[in-house]
C-alpha positions in Angstrom: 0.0 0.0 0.0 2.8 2.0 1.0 4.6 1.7 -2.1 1.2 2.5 -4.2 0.6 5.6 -2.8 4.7 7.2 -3.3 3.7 5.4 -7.3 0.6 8.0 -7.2 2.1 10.4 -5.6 5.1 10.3 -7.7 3.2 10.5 -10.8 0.7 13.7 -9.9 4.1 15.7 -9.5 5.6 14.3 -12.9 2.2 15.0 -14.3 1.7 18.1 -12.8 5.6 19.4 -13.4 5.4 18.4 -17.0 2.5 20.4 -17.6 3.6 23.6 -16.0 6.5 22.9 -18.1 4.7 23.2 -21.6 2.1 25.3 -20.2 3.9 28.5 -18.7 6.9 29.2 -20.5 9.6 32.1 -20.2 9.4 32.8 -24.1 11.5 35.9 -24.8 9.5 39.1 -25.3 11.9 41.8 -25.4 15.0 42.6 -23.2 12.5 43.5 -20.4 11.6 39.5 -20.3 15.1 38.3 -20.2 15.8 41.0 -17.5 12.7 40.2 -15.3 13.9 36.3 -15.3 17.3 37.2 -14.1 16.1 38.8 -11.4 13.7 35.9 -10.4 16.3 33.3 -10.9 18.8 35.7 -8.9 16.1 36.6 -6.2 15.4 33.4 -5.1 18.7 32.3 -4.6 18.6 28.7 -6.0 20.8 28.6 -8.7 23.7 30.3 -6.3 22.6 27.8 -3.6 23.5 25.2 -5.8 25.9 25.6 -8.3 28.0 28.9 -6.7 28.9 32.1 -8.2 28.8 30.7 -11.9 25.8 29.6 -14.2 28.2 28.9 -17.1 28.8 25.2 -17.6 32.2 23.6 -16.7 35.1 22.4 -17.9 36.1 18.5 -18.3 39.6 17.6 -19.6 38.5 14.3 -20.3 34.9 12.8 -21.2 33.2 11.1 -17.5 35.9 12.4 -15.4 35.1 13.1 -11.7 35.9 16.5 -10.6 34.1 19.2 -8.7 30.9 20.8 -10.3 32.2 24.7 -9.4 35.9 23.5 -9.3 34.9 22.6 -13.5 33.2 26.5 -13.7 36.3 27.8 -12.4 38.7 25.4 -14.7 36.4 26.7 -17.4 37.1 30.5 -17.1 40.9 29.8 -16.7 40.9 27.7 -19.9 38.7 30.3 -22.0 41.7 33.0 -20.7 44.5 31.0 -21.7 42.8 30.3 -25.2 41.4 33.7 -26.2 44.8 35.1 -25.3 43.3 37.4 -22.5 46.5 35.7 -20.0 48.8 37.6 -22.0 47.3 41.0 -21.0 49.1 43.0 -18.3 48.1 43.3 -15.1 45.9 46.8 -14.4 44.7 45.7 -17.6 40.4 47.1 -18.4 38.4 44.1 -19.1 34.8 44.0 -19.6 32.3 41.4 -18.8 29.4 41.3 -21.3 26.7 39.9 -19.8 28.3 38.9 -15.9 25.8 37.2 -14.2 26.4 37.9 -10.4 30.1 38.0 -10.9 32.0 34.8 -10.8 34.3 35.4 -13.8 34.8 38.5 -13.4 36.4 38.6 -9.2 38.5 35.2 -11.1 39.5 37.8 -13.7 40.3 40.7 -11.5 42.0 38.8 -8.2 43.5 35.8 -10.4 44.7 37.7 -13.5 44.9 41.4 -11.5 42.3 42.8 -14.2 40.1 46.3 -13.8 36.8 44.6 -14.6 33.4 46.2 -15.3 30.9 43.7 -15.4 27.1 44.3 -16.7 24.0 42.7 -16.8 20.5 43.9 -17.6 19.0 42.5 -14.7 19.5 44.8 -11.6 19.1 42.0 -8.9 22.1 40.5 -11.0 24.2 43.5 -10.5 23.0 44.1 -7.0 23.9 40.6 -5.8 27.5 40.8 -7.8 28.3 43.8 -5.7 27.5 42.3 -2.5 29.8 39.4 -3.5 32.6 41.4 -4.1 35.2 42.4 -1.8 37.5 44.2 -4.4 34.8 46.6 -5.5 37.8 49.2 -6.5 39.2 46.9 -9.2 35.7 44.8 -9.8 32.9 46.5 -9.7 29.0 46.3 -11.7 26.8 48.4 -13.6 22.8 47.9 -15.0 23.5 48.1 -18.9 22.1 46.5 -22.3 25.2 44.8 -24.6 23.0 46.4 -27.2 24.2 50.2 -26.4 26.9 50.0 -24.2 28.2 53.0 -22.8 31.6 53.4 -23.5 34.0 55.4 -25.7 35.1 53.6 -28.7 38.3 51.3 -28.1 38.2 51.6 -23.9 39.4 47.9 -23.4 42.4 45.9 -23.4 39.8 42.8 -23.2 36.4 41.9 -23.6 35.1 38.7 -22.5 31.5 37.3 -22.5 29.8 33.8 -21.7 26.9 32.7 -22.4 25.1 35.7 -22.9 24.4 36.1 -26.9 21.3 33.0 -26.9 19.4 36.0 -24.8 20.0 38.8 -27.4 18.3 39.0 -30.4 20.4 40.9 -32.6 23.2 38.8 -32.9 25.1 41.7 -35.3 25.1 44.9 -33.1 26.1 42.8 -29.9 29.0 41.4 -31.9 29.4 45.7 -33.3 29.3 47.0 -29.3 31.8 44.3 -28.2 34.4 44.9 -30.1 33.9 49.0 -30.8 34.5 49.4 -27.3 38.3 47.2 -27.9 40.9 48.8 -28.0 43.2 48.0 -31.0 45.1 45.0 -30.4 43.1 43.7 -27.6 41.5 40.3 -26.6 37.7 39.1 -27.3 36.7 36.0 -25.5 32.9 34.7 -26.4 31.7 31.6 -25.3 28.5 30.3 -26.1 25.5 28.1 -26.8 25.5 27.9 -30.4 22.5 26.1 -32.7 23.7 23.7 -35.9 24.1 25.3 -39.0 21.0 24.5 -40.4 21.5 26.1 -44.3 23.4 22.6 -45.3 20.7 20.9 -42.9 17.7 21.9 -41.9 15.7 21.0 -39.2 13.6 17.5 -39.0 9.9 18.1 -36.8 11.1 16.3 -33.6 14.4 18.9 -33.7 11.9 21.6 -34.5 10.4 20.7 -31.0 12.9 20.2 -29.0 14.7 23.9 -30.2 11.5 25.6 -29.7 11.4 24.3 -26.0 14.9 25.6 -25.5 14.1 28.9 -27.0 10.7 29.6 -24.8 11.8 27.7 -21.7 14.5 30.3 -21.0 14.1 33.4 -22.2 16.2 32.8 -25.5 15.1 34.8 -28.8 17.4 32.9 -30.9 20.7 30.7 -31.1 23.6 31.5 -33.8 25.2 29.0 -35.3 29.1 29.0 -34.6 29.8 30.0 -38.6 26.7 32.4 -38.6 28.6 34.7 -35.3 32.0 34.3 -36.7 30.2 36.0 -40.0 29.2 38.7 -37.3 32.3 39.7 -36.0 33.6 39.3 -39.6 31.2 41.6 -40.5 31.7 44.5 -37.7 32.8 47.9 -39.3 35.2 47.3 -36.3 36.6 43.9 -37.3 40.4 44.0 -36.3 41.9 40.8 -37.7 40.8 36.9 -38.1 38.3 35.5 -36.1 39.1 32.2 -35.0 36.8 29.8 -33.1 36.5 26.2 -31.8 33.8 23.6 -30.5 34.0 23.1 -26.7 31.1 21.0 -26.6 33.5 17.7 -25.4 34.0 19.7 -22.8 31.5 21.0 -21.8 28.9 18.2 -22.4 29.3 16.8 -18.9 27.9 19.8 -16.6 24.4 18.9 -18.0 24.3 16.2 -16.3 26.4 17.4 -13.5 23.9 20.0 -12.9 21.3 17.5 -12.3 23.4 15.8 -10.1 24.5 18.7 -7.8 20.7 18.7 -6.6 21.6 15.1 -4.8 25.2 16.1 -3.9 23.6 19.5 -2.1 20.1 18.9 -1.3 20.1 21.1 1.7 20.8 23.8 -0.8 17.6 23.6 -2.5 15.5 22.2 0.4 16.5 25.2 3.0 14.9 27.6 0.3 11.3 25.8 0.4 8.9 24.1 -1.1 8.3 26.6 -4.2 12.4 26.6 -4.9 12.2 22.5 -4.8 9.6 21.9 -7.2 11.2 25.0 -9.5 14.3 22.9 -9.3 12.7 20.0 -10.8 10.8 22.1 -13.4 14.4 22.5 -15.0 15.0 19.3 -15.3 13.4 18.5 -18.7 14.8 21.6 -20.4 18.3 20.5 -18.9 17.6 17.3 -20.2 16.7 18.9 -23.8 19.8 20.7 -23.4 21.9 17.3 -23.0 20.1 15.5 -26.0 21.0 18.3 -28.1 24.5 18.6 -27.7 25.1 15.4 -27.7 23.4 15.1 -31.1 25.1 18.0 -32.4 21.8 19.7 -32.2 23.7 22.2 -30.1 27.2 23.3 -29.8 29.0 24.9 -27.5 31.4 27.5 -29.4 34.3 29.7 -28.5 35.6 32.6 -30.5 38.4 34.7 -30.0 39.7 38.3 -32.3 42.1 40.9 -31.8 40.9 44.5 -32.1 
C-alpha cells in the first residue's frame, strides 16, 4: 500500500511538473523578459545555492571524469583565458564582462589575472547581488546596462570577455558591433556560447523543430547563432580587427548537464533550505536540462568559442 501511494504520488508531480513545463513558459519578449527572469532566478537564490557564483557550464579535460561541479566552472574560465589570449594581458589591464551574471568570472578575472573589470547585466538583482559578493569593488565593480548600447567610448578595453550571454539577445550583429567597438586595437575578445547547428546545409527535422523551440521559450532565449553564422558577425563588424578564430567546446563541456542534475543530490540542503516553491522550480528544470543534454550530444547544439584581436 505504501509503495502504491509514493507510485501515485510520484506521478501527480511528474504529471503536474510536465504540464507547467509546456504550459507557462519564459518565451522571450523583449530585453524586459530576459531582464525580469534574471532577477527571479537571482532573487530566489537557488541557482547560487547550488551551483555557486557561476551559471556557465564547466570544464572536463577528459569525457566522465570526476571533478568538482564549481571546481569545473572555475577550470572553465581559466581555460577560456588562456585560449582567447586574454592571460597575455598586463596586469591593471580594463576588461569587460558582457553579460556577468552575479560575478564569478569577473572577481576570477580581477583577483587571479589582476584585471580592472566592469561587469554588466540587464538585470538589476544580478548587478546588486554581484556587488555584495565582491570584496575588491575598487578593481571589480557592476553596472545595469544593455550589450545592445553600451556605454563606453570607442576602443576603452584591453579585453572583452562574454559567456553565455548572446542565446538571450536578439540581434546577434550589433552585440558582436558594441563588443568589439568598445576594444581597444590589439586587444583580446573572448565569447563563449551556446550555439545552434548550421542549419542552411541541414535543416531542421519536426522532432528537432520541437525540441529547439522548448529551448528557446523555456529560457528566455530569442534565438541561437550558429558557430559560422557569429563568426560572420564579428567578420562583418565595421570594427573587425583581424581573423576570427573559433572552436567547439562542446566535449568539454557536455558533462555539466548532467552534472547540474546531479549537484541537486550532492547539495540537497541547498535547495531544500529555500522551500517548497524553490524545490519543485528545481525540478521544473530538469526537462529543459535534459533537452539541453540530448542536443549537444546530437550535435543539435554546440557549444562555441571565439576569440579576435581589435
Amino acid at each position: 500500500m505504501q509503495w502504491i501511494l509514493i507510485f501515485i504520488f510520484s506521478s501527480f508531480v511528474l504529471i503536474t511538473l510536465t504540464t507547467q513545463w509546456l504550459r507557462k513558459s519564459r518565451k522571450y519578449e523583449s530585453v524586459s523578459s530576459v531582464a525580469s527572469s534574471y532577477d527571479s532566478w537571482t532573487n530566489d537564490r537557488l541557482l547560487e545555492n547550488l551551483w555557486g557564483d557561476h551559471i556557465h557550464l564547466g570544464f572536463y579535460e577528459k569525457p566522465r571524469i570526476k571533478k568538482d561541479f564549481r571546481k569545473a566552472k572555475i577550470d572553465f574560465v581559466h581555460e577560456l583565458v588562456r585560449w582567447s589570449g586574454l592571460n597575455k594581458l598586463p596586469k591593471g589591464s580594463r576588461v569587460l564582462d558582457v553579460g556577468c551574471g552575479i560575478g564569478g568570472s569577473s572577481r576570477i578575472l580581477s583577483d587571479y589575472y589582476g584585471f580592472n573589470v566592469i561587469g554588466i547585466s540587464i538585470s538589476q538583482e544580478q548587478i546588486k547581488r554581484a556587488n555584495e559578493l565582491t570584496a575588491n569593488k575598487e578593481f571589480c565593480r557592476f553596472e545595469v546596462m544593455d550589450a545592445l548600447d553600451l556605454k563606453f567610448e570607442k576602443g576603452s578595453f584591453d579585453g572583452v570577455w562574454s559567456v553565455e550571454a548572446g542565446p538571450h539577445i536578439f540581434d546577434k550583429q550589433t552585440f558582436a558591433d558594441e563588443m568589439l567597438r568598445v576594444l581597444r586595437p590589439g586587444g583580446f575578445l573572448a565569447v563563449a556560447d551556446w550555439n545552434q547547428r548550421d542549419t542552411r546545409g541541414q535543416p531542421l527535422n519536426l522532432l528537432e523543430k520541437f525540441v529547439m523551440n522548448q529551448l528557446l521559450v523555456q529560457w528566455t532565449h530569442p534565438e541561437f547563432s550558429s558557430i559560422e553564422g557569429f563568426k560572420r558577425n564579428l567578420l562583418k563588424s565595421p570594427y573587425s580587427g583581424s581573423s576570427v578564430e573559433t572552436s567547439n567546446w562542446t566535449k568539454y563541456t557536455i558533462q555539466s548537464w548532467s552534472e547540474s542534475i546531479y549537484e541537486g543530490f550532492r547539495r540537497p540542503s541547498s535547495i531544500m533550505k529555500l522551500g517548497l516553491k524553490s524545490f519543485l522550480k528545481a525540478l521544473r528544470e530538469i526537462p529543459t536540462i535534459l533537452m539541453m543534454r540530448w542536443s549537444f550530444s546530437r550535435g543539435l547544439m554546440k557549444f562555441g568559442v571565439f576569440k579576435s584581436r581589435g
